[in-house]
N, C-alpha and C positions, 0 to 999 in steps of 0.2 A: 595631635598628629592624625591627619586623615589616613581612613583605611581603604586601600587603595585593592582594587578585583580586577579579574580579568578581561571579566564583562563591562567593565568601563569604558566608556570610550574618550575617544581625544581626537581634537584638529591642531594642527600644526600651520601656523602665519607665519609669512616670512617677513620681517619687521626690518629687510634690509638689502643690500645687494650684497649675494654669497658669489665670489668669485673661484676659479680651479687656485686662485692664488693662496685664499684661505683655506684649501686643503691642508695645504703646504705650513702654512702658519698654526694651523690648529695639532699639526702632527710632528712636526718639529718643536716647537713651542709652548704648548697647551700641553699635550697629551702626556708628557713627563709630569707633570705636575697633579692632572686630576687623572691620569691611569686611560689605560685604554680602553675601559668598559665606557667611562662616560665619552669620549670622540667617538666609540662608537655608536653609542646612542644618537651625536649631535648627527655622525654622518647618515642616519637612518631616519633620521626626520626630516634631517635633508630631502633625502630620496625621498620620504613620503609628499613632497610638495608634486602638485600638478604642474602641468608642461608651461605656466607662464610663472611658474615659481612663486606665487605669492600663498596659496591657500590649499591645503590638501582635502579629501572629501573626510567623512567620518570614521578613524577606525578603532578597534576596539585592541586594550594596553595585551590581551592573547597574541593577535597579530603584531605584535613588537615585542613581545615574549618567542613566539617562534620566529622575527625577523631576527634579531640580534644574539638568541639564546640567550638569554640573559632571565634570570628569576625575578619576579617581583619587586622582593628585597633591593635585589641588586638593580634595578631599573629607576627605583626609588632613590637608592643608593649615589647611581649617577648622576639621576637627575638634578640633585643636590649640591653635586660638584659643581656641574654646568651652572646651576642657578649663584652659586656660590662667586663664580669666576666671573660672570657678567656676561654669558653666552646666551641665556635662558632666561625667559620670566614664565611663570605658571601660574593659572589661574583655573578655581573649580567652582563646580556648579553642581547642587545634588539635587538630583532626580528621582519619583519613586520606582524607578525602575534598576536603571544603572545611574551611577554618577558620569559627569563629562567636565573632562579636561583641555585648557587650551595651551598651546606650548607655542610661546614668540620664540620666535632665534633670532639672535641679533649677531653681527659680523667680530670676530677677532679684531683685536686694537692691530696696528700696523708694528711691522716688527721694530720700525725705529720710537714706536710711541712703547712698546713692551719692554723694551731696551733699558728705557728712560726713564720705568713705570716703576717707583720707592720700594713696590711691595712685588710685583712679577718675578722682575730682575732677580731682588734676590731669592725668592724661591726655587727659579727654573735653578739658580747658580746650586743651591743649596740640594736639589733633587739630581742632577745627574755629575757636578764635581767638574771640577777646572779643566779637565783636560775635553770633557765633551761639551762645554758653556762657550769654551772658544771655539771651539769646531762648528758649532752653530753658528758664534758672530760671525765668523767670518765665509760663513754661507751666505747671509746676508748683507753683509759688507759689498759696497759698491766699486768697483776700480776706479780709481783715478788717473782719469788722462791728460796728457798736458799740451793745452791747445792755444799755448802762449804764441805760436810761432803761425799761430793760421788768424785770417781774416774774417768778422760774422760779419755776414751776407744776407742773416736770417732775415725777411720783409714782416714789417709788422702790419695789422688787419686795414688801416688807414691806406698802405700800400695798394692792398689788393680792392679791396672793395670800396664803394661809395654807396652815400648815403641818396634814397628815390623814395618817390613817396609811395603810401601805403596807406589799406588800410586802418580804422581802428581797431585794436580789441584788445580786449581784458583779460591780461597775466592772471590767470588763475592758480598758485601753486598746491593749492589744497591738495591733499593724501598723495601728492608725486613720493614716489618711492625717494628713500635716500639711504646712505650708508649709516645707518645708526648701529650705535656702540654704548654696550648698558652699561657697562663698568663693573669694578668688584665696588663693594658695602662691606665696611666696616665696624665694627662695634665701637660707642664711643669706649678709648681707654683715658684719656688724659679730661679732668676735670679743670674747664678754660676758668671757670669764674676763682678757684682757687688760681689757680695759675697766673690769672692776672691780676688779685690784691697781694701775691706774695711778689711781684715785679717793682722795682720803685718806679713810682710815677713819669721822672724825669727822664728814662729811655723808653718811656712806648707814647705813641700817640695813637689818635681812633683809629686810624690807618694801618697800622702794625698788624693787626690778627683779621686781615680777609680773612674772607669763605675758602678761599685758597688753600691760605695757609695754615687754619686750622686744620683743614682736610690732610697736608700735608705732614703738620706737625704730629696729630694722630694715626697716620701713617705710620710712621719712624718709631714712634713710640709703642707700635705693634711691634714692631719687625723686630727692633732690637731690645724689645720688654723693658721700656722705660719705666721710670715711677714720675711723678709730676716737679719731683725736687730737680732729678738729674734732668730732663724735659724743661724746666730753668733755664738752667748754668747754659742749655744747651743754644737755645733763645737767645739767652742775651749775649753768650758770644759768637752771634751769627747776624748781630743788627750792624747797618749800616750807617753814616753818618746822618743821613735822614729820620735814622729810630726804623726804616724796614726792614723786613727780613731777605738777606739776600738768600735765596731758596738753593740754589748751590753749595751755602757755604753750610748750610742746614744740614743738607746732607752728610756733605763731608764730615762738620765736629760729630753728627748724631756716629757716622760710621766709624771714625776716629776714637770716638769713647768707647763704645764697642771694644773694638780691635783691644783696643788699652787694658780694657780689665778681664777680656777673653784672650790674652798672650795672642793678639793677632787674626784670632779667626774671625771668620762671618757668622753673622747668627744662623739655628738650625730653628726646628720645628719642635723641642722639646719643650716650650716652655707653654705649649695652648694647653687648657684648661676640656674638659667636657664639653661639649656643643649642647646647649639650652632644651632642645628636643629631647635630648636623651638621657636627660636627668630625672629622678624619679620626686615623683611630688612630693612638697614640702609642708611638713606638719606633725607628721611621727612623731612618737615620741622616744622611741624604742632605742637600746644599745646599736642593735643592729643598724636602724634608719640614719643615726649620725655618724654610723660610722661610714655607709654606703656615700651620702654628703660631704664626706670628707675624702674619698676616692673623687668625689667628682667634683668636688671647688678647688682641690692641686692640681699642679702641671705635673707630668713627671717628672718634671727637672726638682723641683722645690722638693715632691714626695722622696725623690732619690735620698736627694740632701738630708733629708729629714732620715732617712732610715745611715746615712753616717752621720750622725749624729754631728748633725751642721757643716761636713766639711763639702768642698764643690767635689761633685761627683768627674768619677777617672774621665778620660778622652772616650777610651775604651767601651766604656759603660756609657756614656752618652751617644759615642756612636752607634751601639745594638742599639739603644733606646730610638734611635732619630729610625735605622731602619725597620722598627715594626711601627712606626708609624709613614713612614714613606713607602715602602715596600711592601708592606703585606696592611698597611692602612687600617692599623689598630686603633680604637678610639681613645684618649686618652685615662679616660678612667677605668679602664679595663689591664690596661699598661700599668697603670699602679697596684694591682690589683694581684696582676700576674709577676710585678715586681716583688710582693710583701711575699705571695705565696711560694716562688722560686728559694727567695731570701731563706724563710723558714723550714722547708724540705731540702736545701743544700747550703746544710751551715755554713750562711750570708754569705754564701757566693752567686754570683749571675754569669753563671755558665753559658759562656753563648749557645753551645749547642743542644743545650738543655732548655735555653730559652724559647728558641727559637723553632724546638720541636714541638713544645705546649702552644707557641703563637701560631702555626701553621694549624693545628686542629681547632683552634680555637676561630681564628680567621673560614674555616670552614664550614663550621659550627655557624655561623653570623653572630657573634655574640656581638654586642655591643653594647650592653649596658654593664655598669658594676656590681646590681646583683645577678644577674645573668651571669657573670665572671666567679663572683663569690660560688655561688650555686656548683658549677662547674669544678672551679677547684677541688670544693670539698668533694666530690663525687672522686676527681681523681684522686684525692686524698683515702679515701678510705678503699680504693682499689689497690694503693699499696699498701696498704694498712699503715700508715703515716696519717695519722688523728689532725685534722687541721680545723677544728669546730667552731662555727661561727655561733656564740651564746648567745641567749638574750638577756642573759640577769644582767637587771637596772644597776648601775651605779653612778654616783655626783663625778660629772662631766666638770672636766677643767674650765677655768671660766672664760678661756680664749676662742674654746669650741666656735662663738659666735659668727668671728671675723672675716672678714671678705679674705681667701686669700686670694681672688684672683687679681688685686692690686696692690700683696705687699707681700716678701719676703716672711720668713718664719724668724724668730728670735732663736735665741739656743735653747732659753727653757720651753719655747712651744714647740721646737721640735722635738725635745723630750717625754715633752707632754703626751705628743702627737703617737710618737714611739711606744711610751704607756699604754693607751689606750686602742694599737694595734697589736698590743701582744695578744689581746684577746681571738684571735688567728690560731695562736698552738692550742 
């Protein structure tokens, strides 16, 4: 992770045409999603561009520290969302002085392509709730008029104009500005090559898994936390008589199963893992080190789970959970962290207001890592004198310790396992 000063500087390219329209799109649409520290960053780099909007002069990340108030951390912070969403790319360059940063913007997708889009849609849906997801559509909903009863009149270009001669010259399009759109990046989840020797042969042909469709299938399989079995069944009942995949219906069965084994709901945010960056390096050997690892290789949905011992965690309790990571933009492994120790200072209850009082100082605090989280705890642990000691005496680790979870559910006996070896906590 680069270490990022104030005395840094950065240019700002504009990699697109920003229109007053994408104001509008980035604040109604975006800004729910990645918080309004990052729109305000994006609008501020905006503003940073010069008067023919392509390229701003050199300024240093202080001057975007006192543009936007915004701390380092948190400039960092946003930048990451934006880079996240597909609004940003960045690029650095180190220098023995100061470092320098280049920050492209690129344009918001159009609201009917955001609409449309596997992974936006349902985030924005899942970030501000039914009742304001429509209030938006239908902001952007077009009237229909009905012009059954009138005559087009409209002339087409052969009408008006004819063709005279000219001279020659050479279409040059090189570097013409155009609306470019970087997109979100996903992490592969769905393993195609298993995926396709567990297919029988006789319903896929070459043509079956475009670039498309994998991109899409991998999609759905984020959103609604597929495993590659259910990512199947999903597949093959969505091919058409030709052996393709009709991309509609994809949709539908992947949302369809959802719904089925969620009584109905849409998927939430509970189930991401730790983000890569903020995981602490791997190689300890220590009590401590695998247990920090295993804060940060669960979701909080699975850790939840794990701590009732295998049963799906309440409504209730996934709803606080969705909001300290929506709302107050808790990391996940910090969320597990603040689950085990709430858990164990309020005999296994998850008191929201108790919760949500530790998550507020904590979100203030910047914590974001899980020992950062650990660390903390016990501080407030022994402020109430409520002993919550993180040991380090060595003991034989279960032998499931290994396991990716961020691609499989827990068993009953590993989450028991799991449970054992965070009692180490009291």
């Amino acid at each position: 992770m680069v270490n990022i000063l104030p005395a840094d500087t950065y240019t700002v390219i504009n990699k697109s045409i920003l229109t007053d329209n994408d104001r509008k799109i980035l604040t109604m649409l975006y800004q729910p999603i990645i918080g309004a520290y990052a729109c305000n960053l994006f609008f501020t780099l905006w503003m940073d561009l010069d008067k023919n909007e392509f390229m701003s002069s050199e300024e240093t990340h202080h001057h975007l520290m006192t543009s936007t108030s915004l701390s380092l951390n948190e400039i960092v912070s946003a930048r990451e969302k934006l880079e996240a969403i597909g609004l940003l790319k960045t690029f650095y360059k180190e220098n023995v002085d100061s470092n320098n940063y280049i920050y492209e913007l690129f344009s918001p997708v159009t609201p009917n392509e955001f609409f449309s889009h596997p992974v936006l849609n349902i985030v924005l849906y899942n970030s501000v709730g039914k009742k304001e997801y429509e209030r938006i559509i239908n902001y952007f909903k077009v009237p229909r008029i009905n012009v059954n009863d009138y005559e087009d009149i409209t002339k087409s270009f052969s009408d008006v104009y004819e063709s005279s001669p000219s001279t020659v010259f050479e279409n040059n399009l090189q570097n013409i500005r155009m609306n470019n759109k970087l997109g979100i990046r996903i992490e592969d989840k769905v393993d195609f090559e298993l995926l396709l020797s567990s297919l029988p042969k006789e319903t896929i042909n070459e043509k079956t898994f475009t670039k498309d469709n994998k991109k899409l299938i991998n999609d759905l399989a984020f959103i609604y936390n597929l495993d590659n079995d259910e990512i199947k069944n999903i597949v093959l009942s969505s091919l058409n008589e030709r052996l393709m995949i009709d991309k509609t219906n994809l949709r539908k069965n992947a949302r369809n199963y959802y719904q089925y084994q969620n009584n109905g709901k849409l998927p939430s945010l509970v189930y991401q893992n730790q983000p890569e960056y903020l995981r602490s390096p791997i190689g300890k050997d220590s009590k401590r080190a695998k247990m920090i690892y295993t804060f940060e290789s669960i979701s909080p949905y699975n850790f939840l789970k794990g701590k009732n011992n295998g049963a799906k965690p309440t409504d209730r309790d996934l709803k606080l959970i969705e909001s300290l990571m929506v709302d107050l933009e808790l990391r996940p492994a910090v969320i597990n962290v603040l689950i085990d120790y709430v858990m164990r200072v309020n005999n296994k209850k998850l008191t929201k207001n108790f919760v949500e009082t530790i998550a507020s100082q904590w979100k203030r605090l910047n914590i974001e890592t899980a020992e950062d989280a650990m660390n903390q705890a016990l501080k407030e642990s022994k402020k109430k004198s409520k002993v919550v000691s993180y040991k380090k005496k060595e003991v034989e680790l279960p032998e499931w310790f290994g396991k990716d979870y961020q691609k499989e559910d827990l068993s009953s006996d590993e989450e028991k396992e799991m449970d054992d070896l965070l009692k180490e906590f009291k």
